[in-house]
Structure formats: C-alpha cells, structure tokens
VEXDREN-2710 file (C-alpha; in Angstrom, 1 decimal):
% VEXDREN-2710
k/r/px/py/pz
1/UNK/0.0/0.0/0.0
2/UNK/1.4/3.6/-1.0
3/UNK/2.7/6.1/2.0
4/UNK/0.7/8.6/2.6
5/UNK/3.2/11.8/4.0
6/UNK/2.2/14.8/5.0
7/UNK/4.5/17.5/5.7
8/UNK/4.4/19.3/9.1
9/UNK/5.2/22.3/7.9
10/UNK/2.2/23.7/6.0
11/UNK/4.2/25.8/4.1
12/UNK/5.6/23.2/2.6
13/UNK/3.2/20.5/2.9
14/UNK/1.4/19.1/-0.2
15/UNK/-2.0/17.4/0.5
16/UNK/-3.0/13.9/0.5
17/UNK/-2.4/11.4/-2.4
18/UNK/-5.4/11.4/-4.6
19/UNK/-4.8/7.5/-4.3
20/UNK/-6.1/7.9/-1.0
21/UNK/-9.8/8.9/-2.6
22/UNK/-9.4/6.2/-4.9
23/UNK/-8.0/2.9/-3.6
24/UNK/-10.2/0.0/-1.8
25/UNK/-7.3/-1.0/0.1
26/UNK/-6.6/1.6/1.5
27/UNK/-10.6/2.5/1.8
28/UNK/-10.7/-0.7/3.9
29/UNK/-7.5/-0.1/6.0
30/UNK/-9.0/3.4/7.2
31/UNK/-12.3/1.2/8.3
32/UNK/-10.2/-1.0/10.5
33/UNK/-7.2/1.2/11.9
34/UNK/-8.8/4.6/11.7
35/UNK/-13.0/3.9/12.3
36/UNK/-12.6/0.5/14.5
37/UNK/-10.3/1.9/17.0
38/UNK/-12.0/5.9/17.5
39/UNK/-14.3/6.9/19.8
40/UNK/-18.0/6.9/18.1
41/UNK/-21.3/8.9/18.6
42/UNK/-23.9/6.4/19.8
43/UNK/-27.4/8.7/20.7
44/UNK/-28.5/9.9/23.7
45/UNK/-29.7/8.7/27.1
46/UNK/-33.1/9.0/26.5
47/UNK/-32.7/6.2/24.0
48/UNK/-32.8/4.2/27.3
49/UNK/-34.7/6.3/29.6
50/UNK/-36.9/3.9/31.6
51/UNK/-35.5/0.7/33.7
52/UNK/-35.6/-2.1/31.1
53/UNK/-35.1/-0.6/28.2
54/UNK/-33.3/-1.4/25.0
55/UNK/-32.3/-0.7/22.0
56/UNK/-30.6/-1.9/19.1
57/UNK/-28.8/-0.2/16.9
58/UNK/-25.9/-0.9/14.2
59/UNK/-22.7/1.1/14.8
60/UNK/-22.0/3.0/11.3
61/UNK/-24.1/0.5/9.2
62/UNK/-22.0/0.4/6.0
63/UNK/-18.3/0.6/7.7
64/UNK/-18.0/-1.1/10.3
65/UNK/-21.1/-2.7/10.6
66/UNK/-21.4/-3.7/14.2
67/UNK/-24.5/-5.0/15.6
68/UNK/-24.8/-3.5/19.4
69/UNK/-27.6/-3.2/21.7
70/UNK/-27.7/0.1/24.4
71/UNK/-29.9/-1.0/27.6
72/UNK/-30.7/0.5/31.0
73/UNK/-30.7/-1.9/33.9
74/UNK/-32.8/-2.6/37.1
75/UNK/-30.3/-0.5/38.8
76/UNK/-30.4/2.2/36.8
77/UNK/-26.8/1.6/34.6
78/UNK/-26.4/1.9/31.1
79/UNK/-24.6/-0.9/29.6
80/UNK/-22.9/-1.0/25.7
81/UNK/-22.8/-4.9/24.1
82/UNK/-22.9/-6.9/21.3
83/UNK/-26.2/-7.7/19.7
84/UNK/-25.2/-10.8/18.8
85/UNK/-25.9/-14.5/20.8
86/UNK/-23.0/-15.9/22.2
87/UNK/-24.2/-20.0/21.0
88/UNK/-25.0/-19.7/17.4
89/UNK/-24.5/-15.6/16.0
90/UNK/-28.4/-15.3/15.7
91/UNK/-29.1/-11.2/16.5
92/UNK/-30.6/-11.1/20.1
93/UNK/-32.7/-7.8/19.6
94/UNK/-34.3/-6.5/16.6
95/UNK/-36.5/-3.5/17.4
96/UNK/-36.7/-1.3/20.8
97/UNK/-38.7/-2.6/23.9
98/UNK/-38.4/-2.8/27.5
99/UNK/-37.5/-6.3/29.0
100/UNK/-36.0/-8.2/31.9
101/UNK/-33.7/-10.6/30.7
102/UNK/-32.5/-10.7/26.7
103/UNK/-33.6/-13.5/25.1
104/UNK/-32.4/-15.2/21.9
105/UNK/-35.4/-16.5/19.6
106/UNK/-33.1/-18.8/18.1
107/UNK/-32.3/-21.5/20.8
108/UNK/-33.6/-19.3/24.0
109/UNK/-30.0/-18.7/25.3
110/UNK/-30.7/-15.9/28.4
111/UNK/-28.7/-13.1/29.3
112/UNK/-28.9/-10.1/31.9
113/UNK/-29.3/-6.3/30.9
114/UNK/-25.4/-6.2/31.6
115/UNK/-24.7/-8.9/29.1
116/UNK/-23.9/-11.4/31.6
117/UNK/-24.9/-15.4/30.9
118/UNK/-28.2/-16.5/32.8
119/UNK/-29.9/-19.7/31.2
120/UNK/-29.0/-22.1/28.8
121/UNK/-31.6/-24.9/27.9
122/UNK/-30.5/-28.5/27.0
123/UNK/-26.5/-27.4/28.1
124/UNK/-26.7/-29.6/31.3
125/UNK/-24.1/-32.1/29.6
126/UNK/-21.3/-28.9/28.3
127/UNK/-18.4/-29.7/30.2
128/UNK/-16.7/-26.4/31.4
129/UNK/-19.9/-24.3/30.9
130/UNK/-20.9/-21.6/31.1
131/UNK/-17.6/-19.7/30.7
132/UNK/-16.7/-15.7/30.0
133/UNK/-16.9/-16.2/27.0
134/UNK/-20.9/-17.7/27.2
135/UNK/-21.3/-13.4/28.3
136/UNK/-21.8/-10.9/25.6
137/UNK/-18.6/-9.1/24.4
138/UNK/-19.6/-5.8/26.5
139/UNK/-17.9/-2.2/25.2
140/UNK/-16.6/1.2/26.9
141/UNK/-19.0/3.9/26.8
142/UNK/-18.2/7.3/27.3
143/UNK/-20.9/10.3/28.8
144/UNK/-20.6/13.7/28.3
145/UNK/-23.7/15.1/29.3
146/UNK/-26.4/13.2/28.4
147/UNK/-24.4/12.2/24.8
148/UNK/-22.9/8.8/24.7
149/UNK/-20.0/7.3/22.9
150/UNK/-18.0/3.9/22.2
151/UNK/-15.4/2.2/20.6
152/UNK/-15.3/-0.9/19.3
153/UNK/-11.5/-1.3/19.6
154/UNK/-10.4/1.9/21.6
155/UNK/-6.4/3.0/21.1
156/UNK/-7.0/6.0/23.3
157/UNK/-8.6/7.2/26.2
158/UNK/-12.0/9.3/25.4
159/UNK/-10.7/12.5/27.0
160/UNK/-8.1/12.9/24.3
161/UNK/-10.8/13.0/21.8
162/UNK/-13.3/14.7/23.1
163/UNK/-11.5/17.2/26.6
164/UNK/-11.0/19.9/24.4
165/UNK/-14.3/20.5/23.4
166/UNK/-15.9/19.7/26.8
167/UNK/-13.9/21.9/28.8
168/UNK/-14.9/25.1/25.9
169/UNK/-18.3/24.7/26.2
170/UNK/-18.6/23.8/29.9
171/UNK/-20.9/26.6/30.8
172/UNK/-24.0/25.5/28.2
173/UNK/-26.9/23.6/30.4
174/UNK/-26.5/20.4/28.0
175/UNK/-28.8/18.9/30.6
176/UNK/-31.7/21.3/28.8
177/UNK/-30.7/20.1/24.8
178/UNK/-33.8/18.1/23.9
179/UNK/-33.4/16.0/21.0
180/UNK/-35.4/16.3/18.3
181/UNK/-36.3/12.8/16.3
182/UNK/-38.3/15.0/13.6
183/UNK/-35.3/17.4/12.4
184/UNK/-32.7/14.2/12.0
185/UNK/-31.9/14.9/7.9
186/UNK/-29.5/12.3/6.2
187/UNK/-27.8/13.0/2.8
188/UNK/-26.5/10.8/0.7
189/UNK/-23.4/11.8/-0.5
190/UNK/-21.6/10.9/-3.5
191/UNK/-18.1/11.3/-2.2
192/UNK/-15.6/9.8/-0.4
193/UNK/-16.4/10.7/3.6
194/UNK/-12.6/12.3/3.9
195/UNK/-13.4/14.7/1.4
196/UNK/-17.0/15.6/3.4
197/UNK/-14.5/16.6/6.1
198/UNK/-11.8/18.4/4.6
199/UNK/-14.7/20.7/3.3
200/UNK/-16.3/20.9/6.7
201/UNK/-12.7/21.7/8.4
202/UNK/-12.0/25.1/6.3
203/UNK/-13.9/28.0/6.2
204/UNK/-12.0/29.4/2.8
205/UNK/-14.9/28.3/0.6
206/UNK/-17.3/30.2/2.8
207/UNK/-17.4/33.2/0.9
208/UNK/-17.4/31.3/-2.3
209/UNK/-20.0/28.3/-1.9
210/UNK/-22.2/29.6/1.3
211/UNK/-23.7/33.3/0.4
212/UNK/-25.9/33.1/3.3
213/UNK/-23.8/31.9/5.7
214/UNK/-21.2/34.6/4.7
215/UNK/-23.6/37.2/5.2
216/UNK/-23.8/36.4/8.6
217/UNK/-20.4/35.5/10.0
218/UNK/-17.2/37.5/9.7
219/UNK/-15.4/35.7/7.4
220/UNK/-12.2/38.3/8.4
221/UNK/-12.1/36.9/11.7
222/UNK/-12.7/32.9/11.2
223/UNK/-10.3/31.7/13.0
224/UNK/-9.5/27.9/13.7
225/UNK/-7.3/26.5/16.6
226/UNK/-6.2/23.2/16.5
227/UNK/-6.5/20.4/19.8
228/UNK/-3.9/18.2/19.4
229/UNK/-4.1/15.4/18.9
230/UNK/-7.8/14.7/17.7
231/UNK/-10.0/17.6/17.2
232/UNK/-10.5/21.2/16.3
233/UNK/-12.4/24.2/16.5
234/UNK/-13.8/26.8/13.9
235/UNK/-14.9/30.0/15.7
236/UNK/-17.6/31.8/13.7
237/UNK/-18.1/35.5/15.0
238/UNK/-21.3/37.6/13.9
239/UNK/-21.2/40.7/11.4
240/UNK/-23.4/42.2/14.1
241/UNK/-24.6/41.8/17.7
242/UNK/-27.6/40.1/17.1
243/UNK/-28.3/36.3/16.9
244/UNK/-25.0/35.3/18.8
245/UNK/-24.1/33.5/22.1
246/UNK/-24.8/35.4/25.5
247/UNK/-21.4/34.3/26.8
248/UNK/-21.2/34.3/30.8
249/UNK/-17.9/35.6/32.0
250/UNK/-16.6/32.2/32.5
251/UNK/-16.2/31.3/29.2
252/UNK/-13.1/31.8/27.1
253/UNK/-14.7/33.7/24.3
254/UNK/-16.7/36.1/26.8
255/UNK/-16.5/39.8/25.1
256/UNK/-16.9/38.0/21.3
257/UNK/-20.0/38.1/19.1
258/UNK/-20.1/34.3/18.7
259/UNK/-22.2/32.8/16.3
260/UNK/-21.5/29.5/16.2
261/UNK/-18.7/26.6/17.6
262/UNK/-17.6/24.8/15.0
263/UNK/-15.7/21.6/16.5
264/UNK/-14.5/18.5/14.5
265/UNK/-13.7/15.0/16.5
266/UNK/-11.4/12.9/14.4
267/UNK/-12.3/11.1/12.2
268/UNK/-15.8/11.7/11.6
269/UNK/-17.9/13.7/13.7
270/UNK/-19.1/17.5/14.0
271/UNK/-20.3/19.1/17.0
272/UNK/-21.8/22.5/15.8
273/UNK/-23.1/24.7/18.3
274/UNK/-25.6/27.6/17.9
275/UNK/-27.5/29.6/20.2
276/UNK/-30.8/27.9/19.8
277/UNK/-29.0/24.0/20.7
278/UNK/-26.7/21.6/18.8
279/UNK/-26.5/19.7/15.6
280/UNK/-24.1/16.4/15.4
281/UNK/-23.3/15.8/12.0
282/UNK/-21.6/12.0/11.5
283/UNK/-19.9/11.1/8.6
284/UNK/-20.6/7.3/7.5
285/UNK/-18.6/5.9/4.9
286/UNK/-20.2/3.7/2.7
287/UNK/-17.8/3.1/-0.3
288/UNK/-14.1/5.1/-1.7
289/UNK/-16.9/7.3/-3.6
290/UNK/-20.3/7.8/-1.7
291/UNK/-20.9/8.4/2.4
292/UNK/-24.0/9.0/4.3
293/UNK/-24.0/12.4/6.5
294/UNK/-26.6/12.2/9.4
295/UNK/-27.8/15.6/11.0
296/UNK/-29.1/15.0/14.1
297/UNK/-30.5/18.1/16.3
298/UNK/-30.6/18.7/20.1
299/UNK/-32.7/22.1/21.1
300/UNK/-32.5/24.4/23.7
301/UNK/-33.8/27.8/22.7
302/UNK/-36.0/26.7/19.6
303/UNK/-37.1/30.8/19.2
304/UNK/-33.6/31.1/17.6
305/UNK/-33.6/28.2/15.1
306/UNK/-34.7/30.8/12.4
307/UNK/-31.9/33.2/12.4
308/UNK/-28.2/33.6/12.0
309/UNK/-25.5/31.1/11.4
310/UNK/-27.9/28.0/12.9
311/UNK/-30.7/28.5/10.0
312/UNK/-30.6/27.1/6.6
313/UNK/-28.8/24.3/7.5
314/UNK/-30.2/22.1/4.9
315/UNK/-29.4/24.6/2.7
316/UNK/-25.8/25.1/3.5
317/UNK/-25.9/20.9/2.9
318/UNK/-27.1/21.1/-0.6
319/UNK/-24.8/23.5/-1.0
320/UNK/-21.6/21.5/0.7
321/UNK/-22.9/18.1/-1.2
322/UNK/-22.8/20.2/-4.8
323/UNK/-19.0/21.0/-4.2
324/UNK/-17.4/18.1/-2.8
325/UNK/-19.4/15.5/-5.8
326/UNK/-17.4/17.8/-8.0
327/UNK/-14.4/17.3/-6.4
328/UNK/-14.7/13.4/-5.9
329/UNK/-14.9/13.8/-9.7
330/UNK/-11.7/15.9/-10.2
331/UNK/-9.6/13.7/-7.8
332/UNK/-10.2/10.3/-9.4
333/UNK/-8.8/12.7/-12.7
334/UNK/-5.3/11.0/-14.1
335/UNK/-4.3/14.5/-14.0
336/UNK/-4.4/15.0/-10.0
337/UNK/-2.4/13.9/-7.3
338/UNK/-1.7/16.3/-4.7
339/UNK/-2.5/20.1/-4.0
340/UNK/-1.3/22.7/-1.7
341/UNK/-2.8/24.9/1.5
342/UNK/-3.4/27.9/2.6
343/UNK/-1.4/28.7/5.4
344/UNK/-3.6/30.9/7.0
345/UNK/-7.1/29.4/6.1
346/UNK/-7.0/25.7/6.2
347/UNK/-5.1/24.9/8.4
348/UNK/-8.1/22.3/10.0
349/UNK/-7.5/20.0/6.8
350/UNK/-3.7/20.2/7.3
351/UNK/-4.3/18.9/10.7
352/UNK/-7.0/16.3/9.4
353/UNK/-4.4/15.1/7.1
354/UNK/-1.3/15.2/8.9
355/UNK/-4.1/12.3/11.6
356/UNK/-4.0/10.1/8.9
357/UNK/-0.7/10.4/7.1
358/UNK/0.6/9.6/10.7
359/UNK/-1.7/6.6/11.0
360/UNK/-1.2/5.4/7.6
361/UNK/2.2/5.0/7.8
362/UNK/2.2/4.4/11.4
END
C-alpha cells in the first residue's frame, strides 16, 4: 500500500495522495485502523430512559457494521454490548422494547441487561460451561452530558478526543438540549467521507460556496485552533450583535459576538453549536466514492432556530454536497495527485491530514 506523507510544515506540505480517494485497500485499511479503534457517537440517554429498556442499533451501518444493543438496567446503569448471541450468532434484539432478561429467539439462550450469561436450555451435559466467553462481548462507553460514545476497539482514552471541546463549552446547560427525532436529515453523499470533512474543516470556501452563511459570520475573523491530537475548533463570529451567544464571564470567548462553535472529532464527527441548541453531523462511509451524512438536532432555545448562522442548514448541505461531488470527480482525474494549503485558512484540513498520514504510515 502507497505512503501517505504529509508534511508538518504547511508551508511546505502538499495534501494527500489522490490514491487515498481512490483505492479499496486503502478505503478498507482506514475502516479497520482509523474507524474500529476511534471513539464513536452512539445517541443519547433517553434512547434508554426507563428501567428495562433497550435498544438496538448498528454502529455505522455500512463501515463497520457492528450489531450492538444500548440498555438501562434494574439499577439504573447503562450498559454498551454486542447484539449478537454468544451460542450460534443469531441477532438477540431487533427492534426497541423494554425487557428483563435478553432472550435469543433462536435457541432461547438468556442473558442479563449487563450482558452477563443466565440460562442455557438442553446445556446440562457442556463440560466447562458456562464460561466468559458464554457473556456478551460488552464495550466502553463514554458520557458527556447526556451524549454517549464507544469504541469498538479503543487505542486512546475518550478525553483525548473529546476534553477539548468539553472543557470550551462547559458553561451550556447540555442537561436542557432536547433531541429532536423529527429534524434528524440524512444525505447521501456521492463522495468519499474524507473529502465531506476536509470541506467541513475550512472555512475558505465560505465566501465562495455559502452566500448566506457569509452574510452572517465574519469571514475576516474565522479563525480555527487546533487540539492536538484529535480535534478542532472553527470559531464563527457575527457581522453584528444580534443572533449570537450570551457568553457568561466564564467562558473563554466572553467579550466576542459568537455565532456559532464549529468543532470537528477525528475522524468523523461534528459538533456545531448555535444559540438555539446543537447539531451532530456524523460522517458514515459507505464506499471510496459515496458516504451518508446524518444531521441530528438537540434544542435548547427553539425561538432562535430561524436566524443567524444555525438557520438554513439544509441549505448550507445542498450547497456542501454540490462541491465536494465535483471534487470526488476531479480527484479520481489522471491529471491529480496532490495540491497545496493555505497557510492561514486551512489549516483544519492540514491537521486532518497530517491524523491520517501519521496513522497510515504508522
């Protein structure tokens, strides 16, 4: 498989291969090394708000395709496992409900909420049974707020991903963000989901692809700062006074005309806050040239939704999907390989690539 380098120095740097957009190798190598071991966006706790409850879900369906099952025990503990029976692979859950025990329709093998082994019919003759292995494979989940997270193979600690972020917007009530199942918008993309993110990590095509947008932020004073090593922030500041943050003295940014919080989480996700709540945008791969984007929105002020850099979302999506087709059609050209940055302006997709150059050649 080809390196991948990526100079430090953005002066200097050129950007990735355009064999990187093009090669099934290497799309399946970045499913296994980059996707499998990263930290994930799974929902919310109210996907499991009562005792009981649980629900199925597959972890970024057409990557790594993981069958797992979120449920709330008698105690009142989330737990994070496999979907999947521990005798014969049959799929233990297939919609929502609230239970006691997890029971597979296949054979009627039993386990607890927490995954652990209960009942076994016909099994009385198994020598050395059950054993650990007879539980379900259970997985790490990380809470911030009310937002959960796993890994199916984790390489490093959740706080690395994800401090940064937490610790700059430690003064919103996340405990009031309501999610909102009836704005969730995905897109299908046709382009390859590294290319989604590049886009997403610069704000130079701003004044070029988004006219509303630039109307309302300041493109003059976009400014991104990097969180090494995982994640990054785009700090959007208002034209004007109106529809921006009203930022408490604790915070960081108190004094600016914020309009929006940016932040990017290696390799996939976007956290964009606005004054009326959040939107997590995850990118799923599906293929070296198409990716699902899901748009999922949690609400706190809704009065706002209509009005500055938060509105016309789905708008500013057409408008993203329309450029970066075209360029999934420019970099599978014979005639591309690499281009260059903008030292001052994107600096987020030097960062982005510089993630994977080091992981691709790690």
């Amino acid at each position: 498989m080809k390196e991948f380098y990526v100079d430090p120095d953005i002066a200097s740097a050129k950007t990735l291969h355009a064999s990187f957009y093009k090669d099934q190798e290497v799309f399946n190598f970045c499913r296994e090394h980059i996707f499998a071991s990263s930290w994930q966006f799974v929902g919310h706790t109210g996907l499991v708000a009562n005792k009981g409850d649980v629900h199925p879900f597959t972890l970024l369906g057409s990557c790594l395709d993981e069958p797992l099952i979120l449920t709330r025990d008698t105690e009142d503990r989330i737990h994070l496992m496999s979907n999947v029976c521990t005798h014969r692979g049959n799929l233990l859950s297939d919609a929502p409900c609230n239970t006691a025990t997890l029971r597979c329709k296949y054979h009627g093998r039993q386990f607890a909420l927490d995954g652990k082994f209960v009942f076994m019919p016909e099994f009385r003759e198994v020598k050395d049974f059950p054993a650990e292995a007879d539980n379900l494979k259970t997985l790490p989940v990380f809470r911030w707020a009310d937002f959960l997270f796993t890994s199916v193979s984790p390489a490093q600690r959740p706080e690395v991903f994800f401090g940064d972020m937490i610790k700059r917007v430690e003064w919103m009530p996340l405990d009031k963000f309501v999610y909102r199942p009836e704005l969730t918008k995905k897109f299908h993309v046709k382009a390859h989901w590294a290319l989604y993110c590049e886009n997403y990590l610069e704000g130079f095509h701003i004044p070029f692809v988004h006219p509303d947008l630039s109307s309302v932020v300041d493109f003059g004073s976009y400014s991104t700062e990097l969180f090494f090593p995982y994640s990054s922030l785009q700090l959007g500041l208002s034209r004007n006074a109106s529809h921006c943050f009203d930022l408490p003295p604790s915070s960081p940014d108190f004094g600016k005309q914020v309009a929006a919080y940016y932040f990017w989480v290696f390799p996939n996700m976007m956290f964009n806050f606005y004054p009326w709540g959040l939107s997590v945008n995850i990118v799923e791969p599906l293929s070296t040239g198409e990716s699902r984007v899901i748009f999922m929105s949690y609400v706190w002020d809704e009065s706002k939704m209509d009005a500055g850099a938060g509105s016309g979302l789905d708008q500013v999506e057409v408008e993203d999907e329309e450029i970066v087709e075209n360029v999934q059609k420019g970099v599978r050209s014979r005639f591309y390989e690499h281009g260059r940055y903008s030292v001052t302006r994107e600096r987020g997709t030097h960062h982005f690539h510089r993630i994977i150059s080091q992981i691709m050649n790690k």
